[in-house]
C-alpha positions as CSV (number, residue, x, y, z in Angstrom):
1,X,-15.6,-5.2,2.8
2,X,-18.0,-3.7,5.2
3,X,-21.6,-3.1,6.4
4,X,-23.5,-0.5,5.1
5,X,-23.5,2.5,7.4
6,X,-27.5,2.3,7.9
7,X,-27.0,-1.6,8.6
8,X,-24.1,-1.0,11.2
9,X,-25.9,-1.9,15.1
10,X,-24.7,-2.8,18.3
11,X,-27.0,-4.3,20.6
12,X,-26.0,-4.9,24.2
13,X,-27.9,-6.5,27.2
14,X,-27.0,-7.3,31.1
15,X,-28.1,-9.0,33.9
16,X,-27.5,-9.2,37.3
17,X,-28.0,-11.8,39.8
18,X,-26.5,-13.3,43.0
19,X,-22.9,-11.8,42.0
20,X,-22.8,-13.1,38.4
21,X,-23.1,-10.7,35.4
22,X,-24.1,-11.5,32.4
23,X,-23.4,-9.4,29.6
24,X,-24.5,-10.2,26.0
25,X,-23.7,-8.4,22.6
26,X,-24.7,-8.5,19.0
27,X,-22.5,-6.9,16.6
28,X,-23.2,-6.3,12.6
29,X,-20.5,-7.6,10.7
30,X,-20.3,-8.5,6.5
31,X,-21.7,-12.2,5.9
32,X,-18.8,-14.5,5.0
33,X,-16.3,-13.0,7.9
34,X,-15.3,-14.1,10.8
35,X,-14.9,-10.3,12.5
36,X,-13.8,-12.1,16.3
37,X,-11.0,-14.3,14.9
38,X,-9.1,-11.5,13.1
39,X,-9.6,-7.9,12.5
40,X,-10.7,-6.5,9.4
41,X,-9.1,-3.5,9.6
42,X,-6.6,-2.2,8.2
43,X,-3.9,-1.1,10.7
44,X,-3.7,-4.6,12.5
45,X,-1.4,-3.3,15.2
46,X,-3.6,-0.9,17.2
47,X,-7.0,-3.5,16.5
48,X,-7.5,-6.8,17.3
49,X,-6.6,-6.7,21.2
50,X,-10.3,-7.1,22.2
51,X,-11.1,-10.5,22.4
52,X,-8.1,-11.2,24.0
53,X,-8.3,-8.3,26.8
54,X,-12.0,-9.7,27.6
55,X,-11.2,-13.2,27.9
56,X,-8.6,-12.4,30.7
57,X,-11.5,-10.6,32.4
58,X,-13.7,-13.6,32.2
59,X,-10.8,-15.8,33.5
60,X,-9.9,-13.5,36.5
61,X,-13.8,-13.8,37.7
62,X,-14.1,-17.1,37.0
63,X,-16.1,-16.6,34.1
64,X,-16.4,-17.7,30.7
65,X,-16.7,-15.9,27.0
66,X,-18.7,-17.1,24.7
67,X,-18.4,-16.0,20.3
68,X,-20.9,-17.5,18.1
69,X,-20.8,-15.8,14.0
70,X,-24.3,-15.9,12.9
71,X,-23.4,-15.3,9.4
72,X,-24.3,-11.4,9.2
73,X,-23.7,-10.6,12.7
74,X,-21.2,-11.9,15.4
75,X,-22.6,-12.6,19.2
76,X,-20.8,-12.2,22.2
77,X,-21.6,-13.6,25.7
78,X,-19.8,-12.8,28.9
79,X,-20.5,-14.2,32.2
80,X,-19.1,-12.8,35.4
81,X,-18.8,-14.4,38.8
82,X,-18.4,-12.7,42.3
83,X,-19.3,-8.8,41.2
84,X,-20.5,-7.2,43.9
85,X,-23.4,-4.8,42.4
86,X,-22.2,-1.1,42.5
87,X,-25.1,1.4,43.7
């Protein structure tokens, strides 16, 4: 199952303050999935990795991931500590 191609978004927003990053992300998905536990597609071996991947960047800057599914769309917050803002 998956969302309509006109109903597909991503929205993603950051913020920046004393060294900590703040990245947040909101993510269509079909209602009555859980799209962060497992991947719905269907080669599992080359999708799936992300969650993982972005969890071990949270944990190497002392940071923290949050997942929340709000039924038709999945939300992702990441918080960063100790980034040094790039000009």
């Amino acid at each position: 199952m998956a969302v309509e191609q006109e109903k597909r978004y991503v929205h993603v927003e950051s913020k920046f303050q004393e060294g900590r990053l703040l990245l947040s992300i909101k993510n269509s998905k079909p209602s009555g999935t859980s799209s962060y536990r497992q991947t719905s597609k269907k080669d599992k071996i080359k999708h799936g990795r992300g969650i993982r991947s972005v969890r071990k960047v949270a944990e190497k800057y002392g940071g923290e991931l949050l997942l929340k599914d709000q039924g038709e769309h999945f939300e992702a917050a990441l918080l960063l500590n100790g980034i040094t803002k790039l000009e």
